[in-house]
ZAMARFI-992443 format. One record per residue (C-alpha): residue number from 1; chain; y, x, z. Coordinates in nm, 3 decimals. Layout:
(site NUM; "A"; (Y; X; Z)),
...
This chain:
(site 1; "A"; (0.905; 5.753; 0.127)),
(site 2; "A"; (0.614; 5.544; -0.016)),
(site 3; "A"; (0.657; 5.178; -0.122)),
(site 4; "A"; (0.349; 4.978; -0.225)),
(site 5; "A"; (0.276; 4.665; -0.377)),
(site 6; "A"; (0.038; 4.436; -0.539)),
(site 7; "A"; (0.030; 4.346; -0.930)),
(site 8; "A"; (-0.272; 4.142; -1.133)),
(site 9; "A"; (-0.477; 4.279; -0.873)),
(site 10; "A"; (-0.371; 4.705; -0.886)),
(site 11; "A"; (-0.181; 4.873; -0.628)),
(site 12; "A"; (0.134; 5.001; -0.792)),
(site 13; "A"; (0.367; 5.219; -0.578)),
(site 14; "A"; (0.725; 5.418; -0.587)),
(site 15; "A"; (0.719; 5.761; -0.412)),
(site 16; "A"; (1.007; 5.961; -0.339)),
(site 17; "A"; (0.887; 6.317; -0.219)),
(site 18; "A"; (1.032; 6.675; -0.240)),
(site 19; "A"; (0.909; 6.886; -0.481)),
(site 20; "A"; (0.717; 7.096; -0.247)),
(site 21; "A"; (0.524; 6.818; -0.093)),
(site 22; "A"; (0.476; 6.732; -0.480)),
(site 23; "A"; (0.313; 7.035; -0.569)),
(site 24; "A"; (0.085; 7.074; -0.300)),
(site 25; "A"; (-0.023; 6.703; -0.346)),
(site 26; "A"; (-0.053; 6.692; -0.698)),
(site 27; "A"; (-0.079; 7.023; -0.833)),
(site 28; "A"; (-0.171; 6.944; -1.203)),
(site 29; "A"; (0.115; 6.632; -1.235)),
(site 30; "A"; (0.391; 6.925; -1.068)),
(site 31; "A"; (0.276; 7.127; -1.379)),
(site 32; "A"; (0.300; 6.872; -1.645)),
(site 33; "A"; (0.645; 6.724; -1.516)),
(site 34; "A"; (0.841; 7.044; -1.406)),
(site 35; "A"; (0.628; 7.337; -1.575)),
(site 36; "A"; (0.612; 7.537; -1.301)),
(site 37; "A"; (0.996; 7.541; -1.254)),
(site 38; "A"; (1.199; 7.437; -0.964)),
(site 39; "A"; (1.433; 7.097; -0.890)),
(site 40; "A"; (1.733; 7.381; -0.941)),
(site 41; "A"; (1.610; 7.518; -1.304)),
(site 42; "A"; (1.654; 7.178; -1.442)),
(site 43; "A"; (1.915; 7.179; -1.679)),
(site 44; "A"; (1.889; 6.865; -1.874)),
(site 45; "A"; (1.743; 6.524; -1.957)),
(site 46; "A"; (1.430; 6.468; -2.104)),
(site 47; "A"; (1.073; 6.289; -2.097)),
(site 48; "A"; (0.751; 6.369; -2.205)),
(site 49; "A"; (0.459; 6.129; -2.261)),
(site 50; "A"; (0.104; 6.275; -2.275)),
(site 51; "A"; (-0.229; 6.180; -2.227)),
(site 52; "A"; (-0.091; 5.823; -2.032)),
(site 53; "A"; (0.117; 6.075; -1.815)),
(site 54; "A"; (0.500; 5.990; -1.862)),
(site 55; "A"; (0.706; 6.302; -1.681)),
(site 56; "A"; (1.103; 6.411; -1.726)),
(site 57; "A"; (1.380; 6.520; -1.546)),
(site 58; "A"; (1.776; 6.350; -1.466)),
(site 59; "A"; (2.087; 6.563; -1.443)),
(site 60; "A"; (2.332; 6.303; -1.352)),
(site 61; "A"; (2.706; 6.455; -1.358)),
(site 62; "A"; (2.873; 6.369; -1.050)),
(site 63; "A"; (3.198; 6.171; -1.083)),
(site 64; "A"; (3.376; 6.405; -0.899)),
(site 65; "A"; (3.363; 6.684; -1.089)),
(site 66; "A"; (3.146; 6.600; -1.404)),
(site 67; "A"; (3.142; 6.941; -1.567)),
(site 68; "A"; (3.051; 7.144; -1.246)),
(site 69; "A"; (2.864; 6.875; -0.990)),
(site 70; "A"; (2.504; 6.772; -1.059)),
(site 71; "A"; (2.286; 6.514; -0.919)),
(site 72; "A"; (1.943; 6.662; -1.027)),
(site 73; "A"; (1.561; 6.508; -1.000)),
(site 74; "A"; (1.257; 6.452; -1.180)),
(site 75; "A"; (1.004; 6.160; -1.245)),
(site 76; "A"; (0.634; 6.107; -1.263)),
(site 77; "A"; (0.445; 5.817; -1.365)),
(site 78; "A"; (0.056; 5.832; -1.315)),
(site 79; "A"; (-0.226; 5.633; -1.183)),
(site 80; "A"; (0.017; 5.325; -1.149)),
(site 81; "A"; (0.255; 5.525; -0.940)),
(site 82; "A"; (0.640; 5.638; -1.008)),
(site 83; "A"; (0.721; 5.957; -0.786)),
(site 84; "A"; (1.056; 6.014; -0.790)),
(site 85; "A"; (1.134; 6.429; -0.721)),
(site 86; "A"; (1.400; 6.536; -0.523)),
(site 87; "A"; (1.529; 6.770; -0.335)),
(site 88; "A"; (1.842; 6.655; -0.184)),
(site 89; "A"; (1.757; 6.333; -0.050)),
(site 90; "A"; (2.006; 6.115; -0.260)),
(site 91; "A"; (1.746; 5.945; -0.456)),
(site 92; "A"; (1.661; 5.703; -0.150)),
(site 93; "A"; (2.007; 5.670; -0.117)),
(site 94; "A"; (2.068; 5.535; -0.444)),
(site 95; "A"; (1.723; 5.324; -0.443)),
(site 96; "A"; (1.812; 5.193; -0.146)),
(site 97; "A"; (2.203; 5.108; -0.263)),
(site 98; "A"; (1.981; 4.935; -0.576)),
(site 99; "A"; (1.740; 4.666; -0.417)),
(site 100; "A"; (2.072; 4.592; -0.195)),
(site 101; "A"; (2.324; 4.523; -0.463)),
(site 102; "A"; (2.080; 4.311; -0.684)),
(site 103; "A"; (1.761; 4.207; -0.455)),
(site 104; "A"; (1.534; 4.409; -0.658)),
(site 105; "A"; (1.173; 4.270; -0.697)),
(site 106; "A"; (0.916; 4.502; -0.762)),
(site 107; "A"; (0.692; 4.489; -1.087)),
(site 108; "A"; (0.538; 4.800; -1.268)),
(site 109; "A"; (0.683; 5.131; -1.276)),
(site 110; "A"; (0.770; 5.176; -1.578)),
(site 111; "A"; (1.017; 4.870; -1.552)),
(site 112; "A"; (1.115; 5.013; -1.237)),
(site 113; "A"; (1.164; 5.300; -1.383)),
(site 114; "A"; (1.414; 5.130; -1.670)),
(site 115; "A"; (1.571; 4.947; -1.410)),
(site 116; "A"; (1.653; 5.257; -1.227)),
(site 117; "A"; (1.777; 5.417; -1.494)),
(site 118; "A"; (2.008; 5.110; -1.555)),
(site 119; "A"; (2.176; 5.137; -1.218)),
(site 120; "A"; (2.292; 5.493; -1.249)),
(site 121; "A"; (2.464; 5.401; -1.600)),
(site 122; "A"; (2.570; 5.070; -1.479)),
(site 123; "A"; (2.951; 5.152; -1.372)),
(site 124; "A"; (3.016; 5.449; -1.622)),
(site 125; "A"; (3.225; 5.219; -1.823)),
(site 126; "A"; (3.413; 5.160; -1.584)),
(site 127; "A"; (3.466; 5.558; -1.500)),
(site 128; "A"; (3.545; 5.651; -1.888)),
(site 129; "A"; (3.817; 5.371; -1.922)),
(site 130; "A"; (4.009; 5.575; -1.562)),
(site 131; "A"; (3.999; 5.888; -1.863)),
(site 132; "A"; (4.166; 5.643; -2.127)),
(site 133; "A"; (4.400; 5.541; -1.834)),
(site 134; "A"; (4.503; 5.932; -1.727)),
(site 135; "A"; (4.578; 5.983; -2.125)),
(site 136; "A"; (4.775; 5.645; -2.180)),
(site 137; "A"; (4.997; 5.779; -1.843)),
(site 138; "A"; (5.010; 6.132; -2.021)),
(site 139; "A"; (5.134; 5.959; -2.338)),
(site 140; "A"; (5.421; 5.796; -2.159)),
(site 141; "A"; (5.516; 6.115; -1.963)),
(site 142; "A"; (5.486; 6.311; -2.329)),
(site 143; "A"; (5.710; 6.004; -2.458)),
(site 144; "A"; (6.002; 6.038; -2.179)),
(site 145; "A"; (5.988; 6.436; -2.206)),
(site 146; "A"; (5.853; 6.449; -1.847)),
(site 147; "A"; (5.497; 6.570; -1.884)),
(site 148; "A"; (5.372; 6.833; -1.708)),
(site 149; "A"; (5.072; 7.091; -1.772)),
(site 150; "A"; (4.967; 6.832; -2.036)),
(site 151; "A"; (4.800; 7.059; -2.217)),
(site 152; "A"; (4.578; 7.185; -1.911)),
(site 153; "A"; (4.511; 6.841; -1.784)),
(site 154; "A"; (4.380; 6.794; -2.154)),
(site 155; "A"; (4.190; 7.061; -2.139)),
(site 156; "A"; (4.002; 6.973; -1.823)),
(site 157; "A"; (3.956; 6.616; -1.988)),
(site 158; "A"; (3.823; 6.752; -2.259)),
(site 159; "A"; (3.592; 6.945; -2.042)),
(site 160; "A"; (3.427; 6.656; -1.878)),
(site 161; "A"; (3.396; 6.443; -2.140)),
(site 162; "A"; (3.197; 6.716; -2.293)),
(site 163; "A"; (2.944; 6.751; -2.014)),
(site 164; "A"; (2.993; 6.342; -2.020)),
(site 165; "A"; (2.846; 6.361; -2.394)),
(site 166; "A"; (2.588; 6.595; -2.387)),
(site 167; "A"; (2.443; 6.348; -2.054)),
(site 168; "A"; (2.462; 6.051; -2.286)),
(site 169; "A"; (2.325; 6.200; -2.602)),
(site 170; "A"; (2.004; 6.356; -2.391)),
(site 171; "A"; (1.936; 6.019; -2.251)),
(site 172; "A"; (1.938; 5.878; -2.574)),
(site 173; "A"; (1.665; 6.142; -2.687)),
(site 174; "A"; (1.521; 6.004; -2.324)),
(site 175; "A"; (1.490; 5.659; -2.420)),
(site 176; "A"; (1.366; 5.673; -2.737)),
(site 177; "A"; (1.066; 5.912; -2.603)),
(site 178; "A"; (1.016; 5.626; -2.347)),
(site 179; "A"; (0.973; 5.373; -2.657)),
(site 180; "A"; (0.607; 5.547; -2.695)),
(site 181; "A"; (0.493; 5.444; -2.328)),
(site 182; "A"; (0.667; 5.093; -2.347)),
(site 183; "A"; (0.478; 5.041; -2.745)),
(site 184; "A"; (0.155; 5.127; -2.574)),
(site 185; "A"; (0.208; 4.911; -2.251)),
(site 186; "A"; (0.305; 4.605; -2.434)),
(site 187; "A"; (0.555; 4.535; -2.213)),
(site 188; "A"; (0.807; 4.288; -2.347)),
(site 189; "A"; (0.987; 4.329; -2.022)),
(site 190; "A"; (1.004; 4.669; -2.069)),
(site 191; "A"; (1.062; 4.644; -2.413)),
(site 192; "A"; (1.386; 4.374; -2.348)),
(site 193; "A"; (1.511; 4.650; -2.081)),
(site 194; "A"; (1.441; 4.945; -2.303)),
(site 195; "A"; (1.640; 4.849; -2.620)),
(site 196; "A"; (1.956; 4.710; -2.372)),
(site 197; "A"; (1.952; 5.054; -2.168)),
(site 198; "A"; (1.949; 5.200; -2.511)),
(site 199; "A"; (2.235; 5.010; -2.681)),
(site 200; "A"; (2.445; 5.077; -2.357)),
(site 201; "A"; (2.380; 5.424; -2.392)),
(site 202; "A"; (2.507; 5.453; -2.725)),
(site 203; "A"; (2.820; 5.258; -2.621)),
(site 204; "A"; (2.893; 5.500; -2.363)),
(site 205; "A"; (2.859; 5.812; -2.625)),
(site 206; "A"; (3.089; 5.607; -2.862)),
(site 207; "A"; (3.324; 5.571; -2.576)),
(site 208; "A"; (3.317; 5.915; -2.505)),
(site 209; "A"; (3.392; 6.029; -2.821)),
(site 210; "A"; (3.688; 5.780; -2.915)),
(site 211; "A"; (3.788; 5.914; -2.593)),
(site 212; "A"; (3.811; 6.242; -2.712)),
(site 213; "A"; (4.003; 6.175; -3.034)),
(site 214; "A"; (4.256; 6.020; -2.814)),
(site 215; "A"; (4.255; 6.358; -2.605)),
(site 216; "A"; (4.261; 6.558; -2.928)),
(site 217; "A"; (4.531; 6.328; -3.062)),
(site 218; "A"; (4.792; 6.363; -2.804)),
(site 219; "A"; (4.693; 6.732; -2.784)),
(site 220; "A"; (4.793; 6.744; -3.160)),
(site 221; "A"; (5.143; 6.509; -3.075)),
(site 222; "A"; (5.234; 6.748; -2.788)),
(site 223; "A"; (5.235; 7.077; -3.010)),
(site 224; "A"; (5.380; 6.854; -3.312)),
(site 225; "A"; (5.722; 6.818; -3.041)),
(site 226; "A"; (5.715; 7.121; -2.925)),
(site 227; "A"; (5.730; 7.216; -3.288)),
(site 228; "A"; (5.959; 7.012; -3.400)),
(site 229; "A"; (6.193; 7.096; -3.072)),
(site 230; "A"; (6.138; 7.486; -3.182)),
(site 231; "A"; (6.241; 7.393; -3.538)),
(site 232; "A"; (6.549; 7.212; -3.423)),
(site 233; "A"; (6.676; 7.516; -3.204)),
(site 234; "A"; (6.593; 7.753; -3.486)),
(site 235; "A"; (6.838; 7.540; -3.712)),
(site 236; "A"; (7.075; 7.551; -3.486)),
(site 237; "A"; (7.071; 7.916; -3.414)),
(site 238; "A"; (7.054; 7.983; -3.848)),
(site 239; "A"; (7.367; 7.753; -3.841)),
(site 240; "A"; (7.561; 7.908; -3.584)),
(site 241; "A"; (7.462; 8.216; -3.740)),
(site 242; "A"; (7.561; 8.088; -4.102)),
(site 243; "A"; (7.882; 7.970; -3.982)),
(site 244; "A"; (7.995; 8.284; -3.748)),
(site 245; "A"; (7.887; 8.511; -4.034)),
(site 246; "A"; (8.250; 8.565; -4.188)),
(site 247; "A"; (8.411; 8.609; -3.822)),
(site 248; "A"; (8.144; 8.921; -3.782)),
(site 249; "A"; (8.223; 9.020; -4.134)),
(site 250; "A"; (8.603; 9.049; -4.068)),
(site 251; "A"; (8.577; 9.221; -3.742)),
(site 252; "A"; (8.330; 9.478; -3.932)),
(site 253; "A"; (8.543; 9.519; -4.168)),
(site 254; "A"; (8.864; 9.561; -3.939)),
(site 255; "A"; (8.650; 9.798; -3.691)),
(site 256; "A"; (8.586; 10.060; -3.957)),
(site 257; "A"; (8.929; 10.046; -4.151)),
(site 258; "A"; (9.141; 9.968; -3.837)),
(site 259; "A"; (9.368; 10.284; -3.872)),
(site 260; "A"; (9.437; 10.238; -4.200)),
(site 261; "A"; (9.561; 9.868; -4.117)),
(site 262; "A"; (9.927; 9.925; -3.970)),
(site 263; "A"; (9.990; 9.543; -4.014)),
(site 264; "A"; (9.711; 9.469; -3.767)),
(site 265; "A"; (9.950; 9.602; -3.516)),
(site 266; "A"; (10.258; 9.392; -3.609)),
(site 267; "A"; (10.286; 9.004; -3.434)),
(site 268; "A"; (10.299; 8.831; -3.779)),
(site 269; "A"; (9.975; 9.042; -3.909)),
(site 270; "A"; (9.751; 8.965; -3.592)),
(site 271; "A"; (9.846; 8.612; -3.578)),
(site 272; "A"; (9.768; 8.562; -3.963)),
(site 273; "A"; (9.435; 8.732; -3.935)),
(site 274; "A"; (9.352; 8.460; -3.643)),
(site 275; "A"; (9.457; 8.231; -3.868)),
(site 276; "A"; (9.222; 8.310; -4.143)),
(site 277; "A"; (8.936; 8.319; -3.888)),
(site 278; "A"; (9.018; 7.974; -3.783)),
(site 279; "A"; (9.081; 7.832; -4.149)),
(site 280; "A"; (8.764; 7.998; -4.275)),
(site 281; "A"; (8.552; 7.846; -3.948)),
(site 282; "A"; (8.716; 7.500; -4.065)),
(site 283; "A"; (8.637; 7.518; -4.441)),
(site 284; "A"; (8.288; 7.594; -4.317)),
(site 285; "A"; (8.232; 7.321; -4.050)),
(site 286; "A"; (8.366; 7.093; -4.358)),
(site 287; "A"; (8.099; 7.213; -4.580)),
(site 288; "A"; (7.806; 7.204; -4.326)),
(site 289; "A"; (7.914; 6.784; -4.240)),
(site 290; "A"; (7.951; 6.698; -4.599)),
(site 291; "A"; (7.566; 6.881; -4.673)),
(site 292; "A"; (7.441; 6.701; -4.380)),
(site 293; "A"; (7.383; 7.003; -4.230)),
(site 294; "A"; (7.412; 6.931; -3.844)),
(site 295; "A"; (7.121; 6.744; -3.675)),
């Protein structure tokens, strides 16, 4: 796909082509933008401006699955042309979903370009705040004792949002490379759209990582309950213990010395060593209320 217009008298143009066609057309810009690698050993975000060639790559984590699904590509600007890399045929998708939604009009590249890069950031806000909503949900459930797997659905949170972070933090390092080609263009245009696709960017790495406190946070609540629930059992099993210890005592006692007991045998002597049991449990459950020692 090859879209051309006019501007002050130069014919500027947006290219999306494959990264075969790429290399056979422009053999020396394939080079300088992908290094002799492939679409598929991309592994990150970056830009590169040399010699008034401005080259880099996109790995866009899919909503789906953020930490596993990629949307990968890579960019070329030279001789007043942005070629747009793909192999997968969802660029023109997205281009085309762009000039619908806001009636793009074309102007150089490199605002193209910014305005591009705008789009694909534009309803990530929106995507981070369904994370804060799954954790606020989780917090509830951990509230009313009903959550479930809490600490794997953390984990795979926390998983995303890591992949999330890294995507923000490289485009960061992306955009501020871009300040070089937008300084040299004089572009105030450019320049306006720069510094806002910047300061979003940083919002959405901010968000991120408040997000993941919040993760972290109830992580740390959920193992403070369980805790705290393990703690309570454990007093209880000391004081039943505590309490029961005199009862195990006297049948020791009367299990090793129980022939030598003839009053054992007698109605009056087993129904007074009952009552001793008892009165002993008693004097203890006394003791334990008074020291507060029931929770």
């Amino acid at each position: 796909m090859r879209r051309e217009w006019e501007n002050d008298g130069l014919t500027e143009a947006i290219e999306v082509v494959t990264s075969k066609d790429f290399k056979t057309a422009h053999p020396e810009l394939f080079d300088r933008t992908l290094v002799g690698k492939t679409i598929n050993q991309i592994h990150f975000c970056k830009a590169n401006h040399y010699k008034n060639i401005t080259s880099g790559s996109f790995v866009v984590p899919d909503k789906r699955d953020p930490s596993k699904e990629r949307i990968v590509f890579a960019f070329c600007i030279a001789s007043n042309t942005l070629y747009f890399i793909d192999d997968t045929n969802k660029i023109e998708s997205l281009l085309g979903n762009m000039q619908k939604e806001f009636e793009y009009a074309l102007t150089t590249p490199i605002v193209f370009l910014l305005d591009f890069m705008q789009y694909m950031i534009t309803d990530d806000v929106y995507y981070l705040q369904k994370f804060e909503m799954r954790l606020s949900q989780l917090e509830e459930q951990l509230k009313h004792g009903i959550a479930k797997n809490l600490d794997q659905n953390i984990m795979s949170m926390r998983k995303d949002l890591n992949s999330l972070g890294m995507y923000y933090e490289q485009l960061s390092d992306l955009g501020e490379t871009l300040e070089q080609v937008v300084l040299q263009e004089k572009d105030e245009l450019a320049d306006n759209l720069l510094s806002l696709y910047n300061t979003r960017v940083g919002q959405l790495y901010s968000m991120v990582q408040t997000i993941k406190d919040y993760a972290s946070q109830l992580s740390n609540l959920s193992q403070n309950i369980m805790a705290a629930k393990q703690n309570n059992i454990m007093q209880f099993l000391t004081g039943v213990t505590t309490i029961f210890l005199p009862m195990t005592l006297v049948t020791g006692w009367f299990g090793m010395n129980f022939r030598y007991l003839p009053f054992i045998y007698t109605r009056a002597g087993f129904i007074g060593t009952c009552v001793f049991c008892v009165l002993v449990l008693v004097v203890e459950i006394i003791i334990f209320r008074k020291k507060n020692l029931f929770k």
